[in-house]
C-alpha positions, 0 to 999 in steps of 0.5 A, a space after each residue: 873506687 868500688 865498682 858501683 855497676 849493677 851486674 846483669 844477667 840473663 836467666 830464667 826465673 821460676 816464681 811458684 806460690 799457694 792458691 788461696 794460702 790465706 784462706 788454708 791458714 785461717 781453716 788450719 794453721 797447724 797443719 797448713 804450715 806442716 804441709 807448707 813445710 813439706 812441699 818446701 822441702 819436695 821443691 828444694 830437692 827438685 830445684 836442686 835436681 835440675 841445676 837450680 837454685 833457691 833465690 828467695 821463699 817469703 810466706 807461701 812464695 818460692 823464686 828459684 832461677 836456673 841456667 836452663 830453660 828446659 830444666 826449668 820447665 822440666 822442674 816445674 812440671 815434677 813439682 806440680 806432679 810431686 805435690 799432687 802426689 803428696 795430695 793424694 797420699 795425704 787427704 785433705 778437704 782442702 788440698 795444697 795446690 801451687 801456681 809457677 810462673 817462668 820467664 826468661 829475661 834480664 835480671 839484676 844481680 845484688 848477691 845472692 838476690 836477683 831483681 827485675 823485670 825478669 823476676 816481675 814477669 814470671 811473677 804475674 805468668 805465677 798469677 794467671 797459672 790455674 792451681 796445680 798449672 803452670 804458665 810460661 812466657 813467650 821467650 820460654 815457649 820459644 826455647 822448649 816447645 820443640 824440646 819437652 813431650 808435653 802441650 802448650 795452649 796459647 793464652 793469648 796477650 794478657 794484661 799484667 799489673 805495672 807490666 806490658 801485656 805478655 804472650 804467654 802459654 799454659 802448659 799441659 801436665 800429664 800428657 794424660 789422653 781422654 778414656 772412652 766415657 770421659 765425655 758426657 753422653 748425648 742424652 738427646 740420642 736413641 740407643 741405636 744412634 749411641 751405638 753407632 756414634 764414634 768414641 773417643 779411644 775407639 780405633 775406628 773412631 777418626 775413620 767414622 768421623 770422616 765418614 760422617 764428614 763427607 757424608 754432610 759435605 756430600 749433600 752441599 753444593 758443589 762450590 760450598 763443599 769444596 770451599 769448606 774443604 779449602 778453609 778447613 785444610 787451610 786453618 789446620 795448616 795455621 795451627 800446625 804451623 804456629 797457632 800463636 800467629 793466626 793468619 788463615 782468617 784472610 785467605 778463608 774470609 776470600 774465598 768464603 766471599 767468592 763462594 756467596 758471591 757465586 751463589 748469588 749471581 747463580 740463583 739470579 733470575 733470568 728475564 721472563 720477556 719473549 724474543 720477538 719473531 
């Protein structure tokens, strides 16, 4: 008798498509599949760079799976670069930008096709991705956020179609640091204040904000000042520690409370009778 059992197995599935393809085909047809083509093209070598495969493409989407998380994620991250690239090369009023999804998790395996939940996930992480992101599950971030010199922003429990809600965590690309006038200008301040504020990219600049900080608590009261430091100390250790898990709101909210509690009881006024001679 044939063996009729559904083999399984676990891998991690990387689900890209194009941002707005529908709207690139109705504008130009032409020249929207020349460069559909062409990315196609970029991602298979990649894929193939790093272990993968090419599990399906079907209209503007690609699924490819690999037995690496970290080359997975690795590849995700030259693709994006690859196909900006190729944007900038090739100028157009409206670029071709992907959004990846990965997940790792259990898939079905019918031949060359994979099927399931596994697949299911990193197709909705595909749809939360910004144009030109990616996005990745839980069960990846726990493989690679010690493994790749690149950031994670937390995004939190985010409701899925047909799907649980999954934690997931955007990926920052580039790794690219703020120049000094990245930031608008305070329009509000004087010359002499814009000079002396700190810049991001100044070397002086944490030195200056710690000097504008301790002046501030300097004129607090003493209870309030120190209470600040506490809290303050006490959610950078959270997000160091793990931002996904947010636990520092319990301690502060304590000790914020005994401070106010504090301040009320100090400012009681006292009783205005006269002891009796």
């Amino acid at each position: 008798m044939a063996d009729d059992k559904v083999k399984r197995r676990l891998t991690t599935v990387l689900c890209a498509d194009v941002h707005g393809y529908s709207r690139l085909m109705e504008a130009d047809e032409t020249g929207t599949l020349e460069t559909l083509r062409r990315s196609r093209t970029a991602i298979a070598r990649l894929v193939e760079r790093h272990d993968g495969r090419i599990v399906n493409t079907w209209g503007d989407a690609v699924i490819a799976e690999f037995a690496s998380v970290v080359e997975a994620v690795q590849c995700a991250i030259e693709i994006q670069q690859e196909i900006s690239d190729q944007n900038s090369d090739t100028p157009q009023a409206n670029p071709m930008r992907f959004r990846i999804g990965i997940n790792l998790g259990d898939v079905m395996v019918d031949g060359t096709n994979i099927y399931g939940d596994g697949v299911n996930i990193a197709s909705r992480l595909q749809e939360l991705a910004d144009p030109g992101g990616v996005v990745i599950s839980s069960s990846v971030y726990d493989q690679v956020h010690n493994k790749l010199s690149v950031g994670f922003d937390c995004l939190g429990q985010r409701p899925m179609k047909n799907i649980a809600p999954q934690t997931s965590y955007r990926v920052t690309l580039g790794g690219r640091t703020a120049g000094p006038r990245s930031l608008p200008i305070d329009e509000s301040r004087t010359p002499r204040e814009e000079a002396r504020a700190p810049r991001i990219g100044d070397r002086h600049a944490p030195s200056a904000w710690a000097h504008v900080a301790l002046q501030w608590l300097a004129k607090l009261p003493r209870p309030v000042a120190v209470a600040l430091t506490v809290s303050a100390f006490l959610i950078l250790i959270n997000l160091f520690t793990g931002a996904h898990k947010i636990w520092f709101h319990w301690p502060v909210a304590v000790i914020l409370f005994g401070v106010v509690l504090r301040t009320v009881l100090g400012h009681r006024p006292e009783s205005d009778g006269k002891t009796e001679r």
